[in-house]
N, C-alpha and C positions, 0 to 999 in steps of 0.2 A: 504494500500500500504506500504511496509515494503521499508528499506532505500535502497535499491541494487536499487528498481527498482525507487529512485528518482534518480538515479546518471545520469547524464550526460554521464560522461565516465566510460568506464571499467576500473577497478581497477586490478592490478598486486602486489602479494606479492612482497616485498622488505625490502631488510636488510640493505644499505649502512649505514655508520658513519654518525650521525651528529649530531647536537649540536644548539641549543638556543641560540643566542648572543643578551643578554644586557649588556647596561653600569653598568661595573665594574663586570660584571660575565659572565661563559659561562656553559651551562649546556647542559649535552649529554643528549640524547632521543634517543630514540627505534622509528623507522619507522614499523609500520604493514605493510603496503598496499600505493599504489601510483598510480597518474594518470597523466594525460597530465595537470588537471588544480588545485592539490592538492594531498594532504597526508592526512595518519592517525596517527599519532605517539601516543606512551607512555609516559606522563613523571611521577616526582616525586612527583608532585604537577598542581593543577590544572593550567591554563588559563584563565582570565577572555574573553568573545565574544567581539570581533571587539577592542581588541587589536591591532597595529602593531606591529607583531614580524619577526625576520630576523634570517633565518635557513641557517645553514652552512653546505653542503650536500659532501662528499667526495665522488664524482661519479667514476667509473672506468677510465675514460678520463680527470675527472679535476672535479678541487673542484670549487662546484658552492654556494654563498651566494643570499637565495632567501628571497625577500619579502613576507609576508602570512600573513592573518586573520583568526584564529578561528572561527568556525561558527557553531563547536558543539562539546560541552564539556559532558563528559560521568567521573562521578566520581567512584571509584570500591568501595566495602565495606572494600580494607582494605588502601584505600587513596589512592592509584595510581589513574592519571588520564589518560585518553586517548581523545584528539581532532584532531578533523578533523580541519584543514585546508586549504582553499581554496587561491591560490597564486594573489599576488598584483603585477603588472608591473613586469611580466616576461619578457625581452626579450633580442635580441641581441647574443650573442654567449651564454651565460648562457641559454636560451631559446634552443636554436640548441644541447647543448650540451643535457639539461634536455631527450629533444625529441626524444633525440638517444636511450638514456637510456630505455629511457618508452616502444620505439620500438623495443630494444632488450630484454624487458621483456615479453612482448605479442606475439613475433613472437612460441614461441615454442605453444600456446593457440592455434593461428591461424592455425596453420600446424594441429595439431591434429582435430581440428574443422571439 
């Protein structure tokens, strides 16, 4: 069984800004792909798993700061990493906003379908 068909949800390419906040730095990542309950990003350097890290997403409607855990770390041969992340306490308007998003990324899928 290859990873697409463990996902829960379907995945939508996505590009927005966003950025890794820790204490005393902030570092930009590359979003691949997203869904209603996580992401895929690039970054510069790996993740270690079940970190708490906090991503700061510049959505078309409002900049949302999400809580997430890595839960799969994928290393390249030339050091870039890429992790999936699955999101921690989403909710509330951050949640509403996210969900917009997500929806107006799969509606053009869905029409075509």
């Amino acid at each position: 069984m290859d990873s697409s068909e463990r996902r829960r949800d379907i995945r939508a390419h996505a590009s927005p800004t966003a950025h890794i906040l820790r204490i005393g730095s902030v570092e930009r990542v590359e979003i691949v792909n997203a869904s209603y309950r996580g992401l895929f990003i690039r970054t510069p350097t790996p993740t270690p798993l079940n970190q708490l890290l906090r991503i700061r997403i510049l959505l078309p409607t409002k900049t949302v700061d999400i809580n997430c855990v890595p839960v799969r770390v994928i290393v390249e041969g030339n050091g870039r990493a890429g992790i999936g992340v699955r999101f921690f306490a989403l909710d509330g308007e951050d949640k509403r906003h996210w969900e917009s998003y997500i929806k107006s990324l799969l509606a053009p899928r869905r029409m075509v379908a």
